[in-house]
BAVEXZA-105882 format. One line per 4 residues: number of its first residue (from 1); their letters; for each residue x negated, y negated, z of C-alpha. Coordinates in steps of 0.05 Angstrom, whole numbers. Layout:
N
NUM) a) X/Y/Z; ...
This chain:
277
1) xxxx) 588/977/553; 606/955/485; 572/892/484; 489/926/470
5) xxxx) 530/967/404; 558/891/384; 491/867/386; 458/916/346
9) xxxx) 510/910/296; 494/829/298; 423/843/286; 422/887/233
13) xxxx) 472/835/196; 433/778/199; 372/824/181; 414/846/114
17) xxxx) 432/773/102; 371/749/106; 346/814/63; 403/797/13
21) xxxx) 380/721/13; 315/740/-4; 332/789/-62; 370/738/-94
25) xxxx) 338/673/-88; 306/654/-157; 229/646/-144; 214/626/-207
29) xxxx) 174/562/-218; 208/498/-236; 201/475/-302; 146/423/-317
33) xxxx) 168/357/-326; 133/291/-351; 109/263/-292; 85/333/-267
37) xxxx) 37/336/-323; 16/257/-342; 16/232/-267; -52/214/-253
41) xxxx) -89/207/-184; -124/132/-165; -188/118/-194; -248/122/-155
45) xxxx) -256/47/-150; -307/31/-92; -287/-22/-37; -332/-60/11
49) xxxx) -284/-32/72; -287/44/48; -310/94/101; -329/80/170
53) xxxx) -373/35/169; -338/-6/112; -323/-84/129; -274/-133/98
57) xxxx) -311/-180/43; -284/-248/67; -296/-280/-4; -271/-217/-40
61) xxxx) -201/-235/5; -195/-303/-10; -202/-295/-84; -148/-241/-64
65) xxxx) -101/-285/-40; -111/-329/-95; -92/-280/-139; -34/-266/-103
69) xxxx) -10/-338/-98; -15/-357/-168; 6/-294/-204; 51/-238/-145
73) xxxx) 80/-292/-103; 129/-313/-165; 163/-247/-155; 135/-205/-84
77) xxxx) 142/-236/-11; 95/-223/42; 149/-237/109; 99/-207/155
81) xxxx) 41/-257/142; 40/-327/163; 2/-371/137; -45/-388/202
85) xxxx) -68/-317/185; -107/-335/128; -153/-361/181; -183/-294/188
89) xxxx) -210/-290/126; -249/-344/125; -196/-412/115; -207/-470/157
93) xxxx) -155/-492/195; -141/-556/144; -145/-503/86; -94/-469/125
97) xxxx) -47/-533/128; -58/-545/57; -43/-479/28; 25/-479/66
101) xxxx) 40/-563/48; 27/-541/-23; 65/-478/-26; 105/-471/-84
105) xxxx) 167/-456/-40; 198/-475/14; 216/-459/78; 294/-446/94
109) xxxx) 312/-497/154; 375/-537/173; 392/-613/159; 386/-642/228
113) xxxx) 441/-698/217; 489/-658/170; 474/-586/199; 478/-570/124
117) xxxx) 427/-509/101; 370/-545/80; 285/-526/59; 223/-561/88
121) xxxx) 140/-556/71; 117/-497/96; 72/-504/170; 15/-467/188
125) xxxx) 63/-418/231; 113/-404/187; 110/-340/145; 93/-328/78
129) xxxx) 165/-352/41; 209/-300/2; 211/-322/-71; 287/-303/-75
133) xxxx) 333/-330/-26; 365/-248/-20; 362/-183/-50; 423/-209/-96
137) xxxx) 374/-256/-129; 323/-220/-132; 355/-158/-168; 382/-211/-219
141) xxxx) 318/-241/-239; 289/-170/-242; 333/-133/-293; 367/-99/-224
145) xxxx) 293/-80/-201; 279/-111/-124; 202/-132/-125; 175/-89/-58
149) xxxx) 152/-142/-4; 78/-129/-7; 58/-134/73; 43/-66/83
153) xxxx) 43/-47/12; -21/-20/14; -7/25/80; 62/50/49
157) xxxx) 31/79/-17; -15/137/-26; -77/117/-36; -80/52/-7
161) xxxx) -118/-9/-45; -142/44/-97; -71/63/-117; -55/-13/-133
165) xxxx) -120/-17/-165; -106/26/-213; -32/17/-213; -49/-60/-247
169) xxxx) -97/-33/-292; -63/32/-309; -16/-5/-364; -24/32/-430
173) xxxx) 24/55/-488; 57/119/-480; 10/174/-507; 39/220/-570
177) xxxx) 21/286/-535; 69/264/-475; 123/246/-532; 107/305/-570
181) xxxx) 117/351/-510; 176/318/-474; 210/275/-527; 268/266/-466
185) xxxx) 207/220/-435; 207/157/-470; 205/93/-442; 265/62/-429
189) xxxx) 272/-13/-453; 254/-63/-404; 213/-9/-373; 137/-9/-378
193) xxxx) 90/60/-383; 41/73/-327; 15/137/-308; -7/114/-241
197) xxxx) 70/113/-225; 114/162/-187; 158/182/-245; 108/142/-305
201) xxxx) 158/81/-319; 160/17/-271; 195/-40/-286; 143/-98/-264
205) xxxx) 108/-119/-327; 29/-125/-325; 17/-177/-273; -54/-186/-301
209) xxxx) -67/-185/-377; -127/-230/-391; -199/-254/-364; -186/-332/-336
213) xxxx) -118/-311/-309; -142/-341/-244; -200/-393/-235; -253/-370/-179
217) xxxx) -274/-433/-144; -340/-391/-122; -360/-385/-202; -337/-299/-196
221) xxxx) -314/-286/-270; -246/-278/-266; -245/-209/-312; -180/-171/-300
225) xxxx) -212/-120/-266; -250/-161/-219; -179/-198/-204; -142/-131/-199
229) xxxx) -205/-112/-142; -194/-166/-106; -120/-174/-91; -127/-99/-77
233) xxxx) -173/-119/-28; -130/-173/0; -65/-132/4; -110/-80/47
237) xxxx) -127/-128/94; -50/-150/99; -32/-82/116; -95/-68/167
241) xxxx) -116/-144/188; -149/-99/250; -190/-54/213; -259/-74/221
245) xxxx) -244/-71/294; -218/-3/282; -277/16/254; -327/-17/307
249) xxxx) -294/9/363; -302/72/329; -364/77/322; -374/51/394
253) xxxx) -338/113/413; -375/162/366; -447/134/401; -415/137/477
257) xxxx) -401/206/464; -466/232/437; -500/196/496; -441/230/549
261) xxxx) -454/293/517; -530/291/526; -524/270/593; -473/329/616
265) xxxx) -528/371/581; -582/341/608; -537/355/690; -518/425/664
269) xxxx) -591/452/652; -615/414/721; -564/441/772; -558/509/728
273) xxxx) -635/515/718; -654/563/778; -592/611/774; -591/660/725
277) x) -536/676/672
C-alpha cells in the first residue's frame, strides 16, 4: 500500500533536484579567451581532388613527397607507408628501389652472426623509417614536443589538406591587438605563433621559409606556397590512397540509381496506368 505514496515522494524529489540544479547552475557565458577570438578557419585553397569528381594530380604527389623527404622526414615518420606505395603515384618500380637504397635512414634489423641490434638499406617493402629510434628521442630533440607521425595526418585534423596548407603558411608575428587584449597570450619561448593552431602557439618551427627550398625536377617553381600545396596534397593521398576509387564508385552509384529510379517509374505508370487512384 505504501509503496505508490514512496514513489510519488521519489518523483517529486528528483523533480525539485533537478528544479534546484537548474536554478543554480551559472549560465553565463565563458569568458573569451585568445584562441576563441584569433583562431582562424583553413583557407580556401583549391585542390585537384576537391569534390566528387576531384582526382589525385600524380605530379602534384610526387613533388609532394619530395617535399616531404627533404624537409618533414628529418623530424615526422610516416609508419603506415612503405615505400612500394609510392608506386601509385606514378614511381617506377626502380624509382621505388632507389628512393628506399638512398633513404637517409635506416631500417632497424638484427646482426645475423652476432644477433646484436643492427640497421640495413631500406627495401621496397619496408615502411617509411621513424627518424627517432622512440618517443624518448624524439621528445629530446624537440624541446619535449613529439613530431605527430603524419600517415593519416591529414584524415585526423579538421580540415584535411587545407588545414596543413594553411597551417605551413599561417606563420606570422603575434599581432598587437591580440597582445593588447590578452597580454596573458604571449608566445612562449621556443614556441612559434600560428593562428591556424588549436590554442595559436605550436612548437614546430616553419618547415618552409623560402622559394628553392626544394628543386622540382619537372621545372614547377618551387615558391613556398606551391611547396606547401603540394605536400598537402601528398599527405592527403597518404591518409585516403583509395580515394579516387571512392569517388568513381560513387559516381557509378549516383548514375545506377537515376537509371533504377526511372525504370521503377517507368513499371509503376505501366502496371498502375489503367486503375485509378
Amino acid at each position: 500500500m505504501l509503496v505508490k505514496p514512496i514513489a510519488v515522494l521519489v518523483g517529486i524529489g528528483f523533480a525539485l533536484a533537478l528544479l534546484c540544479a537548474i536554478v543554480t547552475t551559472n549560465f553565463a557565458p565563458e569568458p573569451e579567451t585568445a584562441p576563441h577570438v584569433f583562431h582562424l578557419e583553413p583557407k580556401p585553397v583549391h585542390f585537384s581532388f576537391d569534390g566528387p569528381f576531384g582526382k589525385f594530380d600524380n605530379r602534384q604527389l610526387q613533388r609532394g613527397f619530395q617535399v616531404y623527404k627533404e624537409v618533414c622526414s628529418a623530424c615526422h615518420s610516416m609508419k603506415l607507408v612503405a615505400f612500394r606505395d609510392l608506386s601509385q603515384i606514378g614511381f617506377t618500380q626502380p624509382e621505388v628501389k632507389a628512393i628506399a637504397k638512398q633513404w637517409a635512414v635506416e631500417v632497424p634489423s638484427v646482426n645475423p652472426e652476432t644477433g646484436e641490434a643492427a640497421t640495413r638499406k631500406a627495401l621496397p617493402s619496408d615502411n617509411l623509417p621513424s627518424p627517432y629510434a622512440n618517443e624518448v628521442a624524439a621528445r629530446a630533440a624537440n624541446n619535449n614536443a613529439l613530431p605527430p607521425d603524419m600517415s593519416d595526418l591529414a584524415k585526423a585534423r579538421e580540415g584535411g589538406a587545407h588545414y596543413i596548407y594553411s597551417l605551413v603558411t599561417g606563420y606570422q608575428p603575434q599581432p598587437a591587438p591580440l597582445l593588447k587584449e590578452f597580454p596573458e597570450a604571449k608566445t612562449p619561448t621556443g614556441l612559434h605563433y600560428n593562428p591556424y593552431f588549436a590554442n595559436l602557439n605550436i612548437a614546430m618551427p616553419p618547415p618552409l621559409v623560402a622559394e628553392g627550398q626544394v628543386s622540382y625536377s619537372d621545372g614547377t617553381k618551387p615558391t613556398v606556397d606551391q611547396m606547401a600545396q603540394d605536400v598537402s596534397a601528398y599527405l592527403m593521398w597518404a591518409a585516403e590512397p583509395k580515394l579516387d576509387n571512392r569517388h568513381r564508385a560513387g559516381i557509378a552509384v549516383v548514375i545506377y540509381l537515376l537509371i533504377a529510379t526511372g525504370l521503377l517509374y517507368g513499371a509503376y505508370r505501366n502496371i498502375w496506368r489503367d486503375k485509378k487512384h
